[in-house]
C-alpha positions in Angstrom: 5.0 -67.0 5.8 1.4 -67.6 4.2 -0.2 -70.8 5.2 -3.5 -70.3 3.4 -5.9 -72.1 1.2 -4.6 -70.5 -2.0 -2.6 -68.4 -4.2 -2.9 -66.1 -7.0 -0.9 -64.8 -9.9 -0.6 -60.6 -9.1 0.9 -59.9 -12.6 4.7 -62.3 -12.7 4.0 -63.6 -9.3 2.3 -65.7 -7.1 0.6 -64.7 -4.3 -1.0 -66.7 -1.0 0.0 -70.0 0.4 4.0 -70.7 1.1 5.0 -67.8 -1.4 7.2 -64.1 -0.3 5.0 -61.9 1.1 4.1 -59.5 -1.3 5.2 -56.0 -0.7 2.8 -52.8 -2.1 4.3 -49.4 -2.2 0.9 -47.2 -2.1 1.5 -43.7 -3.4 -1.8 -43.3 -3.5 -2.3 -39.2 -3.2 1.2 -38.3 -1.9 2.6 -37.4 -5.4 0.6 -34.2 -4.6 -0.7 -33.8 -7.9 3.5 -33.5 -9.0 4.6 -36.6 -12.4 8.2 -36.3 -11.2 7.4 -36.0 -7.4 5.0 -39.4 -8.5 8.7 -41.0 -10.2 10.5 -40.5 -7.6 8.3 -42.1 -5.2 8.4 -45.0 -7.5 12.1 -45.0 -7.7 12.2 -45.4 -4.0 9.9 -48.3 -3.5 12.0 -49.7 -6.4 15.2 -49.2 -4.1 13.4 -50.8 -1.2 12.5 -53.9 -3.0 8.8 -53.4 -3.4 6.6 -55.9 -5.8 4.6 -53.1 -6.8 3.3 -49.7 -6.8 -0.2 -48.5 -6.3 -2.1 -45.5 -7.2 -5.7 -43.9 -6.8 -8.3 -43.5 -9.4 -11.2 -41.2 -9.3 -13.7 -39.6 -11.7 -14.2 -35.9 -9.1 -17.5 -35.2 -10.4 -18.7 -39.0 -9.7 -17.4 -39.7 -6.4 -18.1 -36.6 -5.0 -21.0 -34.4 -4.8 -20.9 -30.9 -5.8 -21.9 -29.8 -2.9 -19.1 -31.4 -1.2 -16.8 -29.8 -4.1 -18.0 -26.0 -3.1 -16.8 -26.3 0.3 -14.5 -23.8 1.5 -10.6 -25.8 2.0 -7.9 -24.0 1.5 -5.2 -26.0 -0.4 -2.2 -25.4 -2.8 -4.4 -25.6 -6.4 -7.0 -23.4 -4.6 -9.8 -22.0 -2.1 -12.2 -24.6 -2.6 -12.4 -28.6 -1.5 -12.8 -29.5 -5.6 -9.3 -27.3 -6.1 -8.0 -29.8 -4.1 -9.7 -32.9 -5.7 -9.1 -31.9 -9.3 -5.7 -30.5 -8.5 -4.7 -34.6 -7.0 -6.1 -36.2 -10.2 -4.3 -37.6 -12.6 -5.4 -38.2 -15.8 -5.2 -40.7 -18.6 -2.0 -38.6 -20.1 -0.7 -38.4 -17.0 -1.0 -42.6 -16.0 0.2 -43.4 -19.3 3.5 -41.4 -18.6 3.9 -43.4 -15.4 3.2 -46.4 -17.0 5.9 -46.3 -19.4 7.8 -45.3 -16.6 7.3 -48.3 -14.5 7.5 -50.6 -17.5 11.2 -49.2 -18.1 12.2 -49.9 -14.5 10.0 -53.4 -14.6 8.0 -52.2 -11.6 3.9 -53.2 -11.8 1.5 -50.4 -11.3 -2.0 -50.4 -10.2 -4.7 -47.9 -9.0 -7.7 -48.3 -6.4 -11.0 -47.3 -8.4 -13.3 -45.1 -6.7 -15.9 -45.5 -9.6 -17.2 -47.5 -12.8 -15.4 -45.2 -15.6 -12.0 -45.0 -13.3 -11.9 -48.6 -14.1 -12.2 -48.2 -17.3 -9.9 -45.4 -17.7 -7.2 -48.2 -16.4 -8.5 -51.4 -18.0 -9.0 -50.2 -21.3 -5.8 -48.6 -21.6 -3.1 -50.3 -19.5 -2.3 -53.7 -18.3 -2.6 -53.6 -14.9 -1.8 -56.8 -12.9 -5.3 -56.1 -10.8 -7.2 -53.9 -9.3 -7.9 -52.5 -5.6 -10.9 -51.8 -4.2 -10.8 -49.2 -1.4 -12.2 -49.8 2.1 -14.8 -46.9 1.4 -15.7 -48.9 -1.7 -16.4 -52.0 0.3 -20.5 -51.2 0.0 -21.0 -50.4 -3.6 -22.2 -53.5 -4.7 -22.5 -51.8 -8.5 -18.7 -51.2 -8.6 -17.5 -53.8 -7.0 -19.3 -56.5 -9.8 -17.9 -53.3 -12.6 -15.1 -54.6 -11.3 -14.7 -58.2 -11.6 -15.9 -57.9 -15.2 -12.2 -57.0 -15.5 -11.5 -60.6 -14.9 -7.9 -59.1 -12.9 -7.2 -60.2 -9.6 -9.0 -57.8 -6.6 -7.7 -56.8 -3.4 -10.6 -56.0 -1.1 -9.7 -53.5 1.7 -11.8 -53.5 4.4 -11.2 -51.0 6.5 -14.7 -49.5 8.6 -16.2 -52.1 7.8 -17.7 -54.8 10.0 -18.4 -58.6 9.4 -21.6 -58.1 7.9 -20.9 -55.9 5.6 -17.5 -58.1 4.0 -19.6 -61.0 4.1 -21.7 -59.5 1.2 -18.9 -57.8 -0.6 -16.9 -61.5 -0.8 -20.5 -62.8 -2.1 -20.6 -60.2 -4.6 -17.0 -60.8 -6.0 -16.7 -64.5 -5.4 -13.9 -65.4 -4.1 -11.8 -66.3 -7.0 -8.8 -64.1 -7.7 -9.0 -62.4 -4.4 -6.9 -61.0 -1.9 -8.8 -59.4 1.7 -6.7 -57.0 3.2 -7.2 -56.2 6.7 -7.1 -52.6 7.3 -8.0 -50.1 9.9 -9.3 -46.6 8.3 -7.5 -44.2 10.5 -4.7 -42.1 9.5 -2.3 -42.2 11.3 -3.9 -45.7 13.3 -3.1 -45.8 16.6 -1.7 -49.2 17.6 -4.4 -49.8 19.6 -6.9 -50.0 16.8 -4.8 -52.4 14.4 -6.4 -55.5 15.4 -3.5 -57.9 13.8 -5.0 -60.6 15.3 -8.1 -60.3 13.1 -5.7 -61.3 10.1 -5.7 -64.9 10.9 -9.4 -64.8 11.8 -10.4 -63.4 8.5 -8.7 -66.0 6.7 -10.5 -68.8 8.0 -13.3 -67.4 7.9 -13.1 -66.4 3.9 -10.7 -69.2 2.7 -8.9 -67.1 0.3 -5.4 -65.2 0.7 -5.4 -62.3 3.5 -2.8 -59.1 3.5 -2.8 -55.7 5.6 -2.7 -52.4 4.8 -1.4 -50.3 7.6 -1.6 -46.7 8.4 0.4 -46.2 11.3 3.4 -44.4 11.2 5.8 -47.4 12.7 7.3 -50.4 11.2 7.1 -53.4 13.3 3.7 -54.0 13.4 3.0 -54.4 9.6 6.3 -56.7 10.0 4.1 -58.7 12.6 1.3 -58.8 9.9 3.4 -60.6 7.6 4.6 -62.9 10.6 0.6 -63.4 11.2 0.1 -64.6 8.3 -0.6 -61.7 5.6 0.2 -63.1 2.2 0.4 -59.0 1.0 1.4 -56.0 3.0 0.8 -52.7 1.8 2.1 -49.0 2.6 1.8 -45.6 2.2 5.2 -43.8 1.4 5.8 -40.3 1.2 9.5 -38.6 0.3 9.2 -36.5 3.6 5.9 -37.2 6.2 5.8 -33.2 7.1 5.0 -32.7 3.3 1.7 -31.3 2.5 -1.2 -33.6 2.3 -3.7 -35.5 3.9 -2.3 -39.2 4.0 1.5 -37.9 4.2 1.7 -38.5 8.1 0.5 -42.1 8.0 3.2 -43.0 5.2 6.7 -44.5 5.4 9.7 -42.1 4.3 12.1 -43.8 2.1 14.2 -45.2 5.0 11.3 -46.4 6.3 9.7 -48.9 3.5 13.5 -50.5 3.1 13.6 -50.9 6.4 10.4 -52.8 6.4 11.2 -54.7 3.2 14.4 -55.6 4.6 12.6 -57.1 8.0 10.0 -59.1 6.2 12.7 -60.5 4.3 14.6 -61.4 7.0 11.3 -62.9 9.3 10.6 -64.8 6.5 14.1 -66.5 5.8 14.0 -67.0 9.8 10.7 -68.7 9.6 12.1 -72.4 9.1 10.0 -75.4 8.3 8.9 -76.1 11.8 10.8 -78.9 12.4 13.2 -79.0 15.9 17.1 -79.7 14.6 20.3 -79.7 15.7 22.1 -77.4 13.2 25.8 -78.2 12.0 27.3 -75.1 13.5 25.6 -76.2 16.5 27.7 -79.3 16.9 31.5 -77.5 18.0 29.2 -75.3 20.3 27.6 -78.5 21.7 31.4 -79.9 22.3 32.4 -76.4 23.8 29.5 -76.1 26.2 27.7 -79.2 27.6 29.1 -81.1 30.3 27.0 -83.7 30.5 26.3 -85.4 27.2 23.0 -86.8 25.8 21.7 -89.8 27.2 20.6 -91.8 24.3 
């Protein structure tokens, strides 16, 4: 449904102009810490017919401040907001495990960074197709050009984040090998802040292929995004939205991500060409129903 300027390869596929939107699974968080809980939310957005899977990155001590770690949050690995942040981590151990695992199922994998040695934790050891840069990484020029030295694809999300302030990120990255993804940073969004119309908007504007990554909790307004013109949609899914965790209630339950598979599938096979035609199993309706025939 892409009409865009371009399109890139994201690991065995092509991405952007005239090609299937491309369908991301984020389990960002939602494994809860859990290697098998993390499988089996792979194993669903294999079942839905997902291009890929997606996971977060971060180094605790890095991305946060201590400070911010001693806070009092009372959480299932502990009392203290680092309990929490340490307890969600995976670690190099624990990615190689699920990449093995996606590599047996032939599913891709790849991770959001949150900082400069998170993406070299991933580059160095796994072949990811590319890499994700989070909306609250949109400003930090340093990791954004850490990076591109990659040389993988990036998909820039850009949630909270205003004109200005994408402008510079695009000049930083160059707009080779890159996907913008339209996002608003709210979870759950209401529908009244998702903007869709901006999707179109931001691709003229940048000239390069444009997805969306949703956070609301319904379904046929990401399929509108992919109607609109987003080359990549992406979602968070969760085995059960009253589970524990912060991004949980702004995830798709297993029913939910087929369901909006299966619609983007079926908007884009009703898409057409554009082109007005009278279709074959038209032409007995046209005998049944017209009284008056054509006059030329």
């Amino acid at each position: 449904m892409h009409n865009g300027d371009s399109a890139i390869r994201i690991g065995n596929k092509l991405v952007g102009d005239g090609q299937p939107c491309y369908v991301v699974a984020e389990i960002g968080i939602n494994h809860n810490g859990d290697l098998d809980l993390a499988k089996r939310l792979v194993s669903v957005a294999i079942a839905a017919g997902c291009d890929a899977v997606k996971f977060q990155k971060r180094s605790v001590d890095v991305v946060y401040t201590a400070e911010e770690l001693a806070k009092p949050r009372e959480n299932p690995f502990g009392p203290t907001n680092g309990d929490l942040k340490w307890g969600l981590e995976f670690d190099e151990e624990d990615f190689a495990e699920i990449d093995a695992f996606c590599k047996s199922a032939k599913m891709p994998w790849f991770v959001s960074a949150w900082d400069e040695a998170s993406v070299d934790l991933i580059a160095k050891n796994f072949d990811v197709p590319c890499f994700k840069i989070a909306s609250a990484s949109l400003t930090d020029d340093n990791l954004l050009r850490h990076t591109r030295k990659t040389g993988k694809p990036i998909i820039l999300s850009t949630g909270m984040s205003t004109y200005a302030e994408i402008d510079h990120a695009v000049e930083v990255l160059g707009k080779e090998n890159l996907i913008v993804m339209h996002a608003t940073s709210t979870y759950p969004a209401n529908y009244d802040e998702l903007n869709l119309k901006a999707i179109p908007t931001i691709r003229d504007r940048y000239g390069v292929p444009v997805g969306y990554s949703g956070h609301e909790t319904g379904i046929p307004s990401s399929v509108a995004a992919a109607v609109l013109g987003a080359c990549m949609i992406e979602r968070h899914i969760t085995m059960d939205r009253a589970m524990w965790g912060s991004d949980q209630a702004a995830s798709l339950e297993p029913n939910g991500i087929s369901r909006l598979v299966r619609d983007i599938r079926l908007c884009e096979q009703s898409m057409g060409d554009g082109i007005k035609r009278v279709y074959e199993r038209e032409v007995p309706i046209i005998k049944k129903l017209r009284r008056v025939g054509a006059a030329v």
